[in-house]
C-alpha positions as CSV (number, residue, x, y, z in Angstrom):
1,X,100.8,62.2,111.8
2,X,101.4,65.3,114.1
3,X,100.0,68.4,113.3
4,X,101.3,70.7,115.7
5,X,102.6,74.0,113.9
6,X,106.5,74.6,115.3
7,X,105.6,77.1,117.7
8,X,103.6,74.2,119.5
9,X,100.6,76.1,118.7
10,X,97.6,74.7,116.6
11,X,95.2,77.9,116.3
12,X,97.0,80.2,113.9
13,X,94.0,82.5,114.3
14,X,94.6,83.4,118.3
15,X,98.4,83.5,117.4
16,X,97.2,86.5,114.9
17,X,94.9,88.1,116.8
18,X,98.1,87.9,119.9
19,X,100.0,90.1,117.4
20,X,97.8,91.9,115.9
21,X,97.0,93.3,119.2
22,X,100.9,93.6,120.6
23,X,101.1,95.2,117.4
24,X,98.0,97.6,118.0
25,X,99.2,98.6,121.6
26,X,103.0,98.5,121.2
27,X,103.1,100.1,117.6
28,X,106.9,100.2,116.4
29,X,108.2,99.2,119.3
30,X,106.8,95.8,118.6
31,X,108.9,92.9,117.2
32,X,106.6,92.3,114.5
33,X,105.9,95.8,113.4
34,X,108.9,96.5,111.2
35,X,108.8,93.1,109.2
36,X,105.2,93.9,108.2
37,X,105.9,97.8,107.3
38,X,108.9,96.2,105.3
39,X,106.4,93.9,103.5
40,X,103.9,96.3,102.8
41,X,106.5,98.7,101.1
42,X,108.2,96.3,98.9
43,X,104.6,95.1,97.9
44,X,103.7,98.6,97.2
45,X,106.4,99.1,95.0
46,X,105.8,95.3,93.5
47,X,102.3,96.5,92.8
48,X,103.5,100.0,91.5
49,X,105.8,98.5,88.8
50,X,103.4,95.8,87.7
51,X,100.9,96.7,85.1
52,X,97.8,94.5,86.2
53,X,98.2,95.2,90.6
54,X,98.1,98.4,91.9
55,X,99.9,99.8,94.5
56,X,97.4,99.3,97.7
57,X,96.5,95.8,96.8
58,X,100.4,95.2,96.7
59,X,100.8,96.7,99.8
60,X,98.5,94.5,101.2
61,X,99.6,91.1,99.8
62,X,103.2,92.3,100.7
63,X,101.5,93.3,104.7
64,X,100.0,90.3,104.7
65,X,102.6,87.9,103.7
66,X,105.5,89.4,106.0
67,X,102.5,89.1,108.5
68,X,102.1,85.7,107.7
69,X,105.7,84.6,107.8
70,X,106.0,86.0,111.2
71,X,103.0,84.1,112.4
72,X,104.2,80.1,111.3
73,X,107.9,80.6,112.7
């Protein structure tokens, strides 16, 4: 069984912490930047509309999910 991710890389972690810190130093000039801001806005509004989540927990599930997409490719 292989269990290599498909970037060839097995520690998600120092792939996170690679972008969270392109992401720190480049800000919205970094590749990643915009999918996550486009996460955490839709997740805001998600969170907004929904009765039982509110707006900054949606924002973060939304962050975190873009973030998380962009992480495994």
């Amino acid at each position: 069984m292989n269990d290599q991710e498909p970037r060839g890389s097995q520690d998600w972690v120092e792939d996170a912490k690679t972008e969270i810190s392109g992401m720190a130093k480049e800000g919205i000039n970094h590749p990643s930047t915009p999918p996550v801001l486009t996460g955490a806005a839709i997740g805001a509004v998600a969170g907004a509309l929904l009765p039982v989540i509110s707006w900054p927990l949606g924002l973060a599930i939304g962050a975190g999910f873009a973030f998380y997409q962009r992480i495994k490719k």
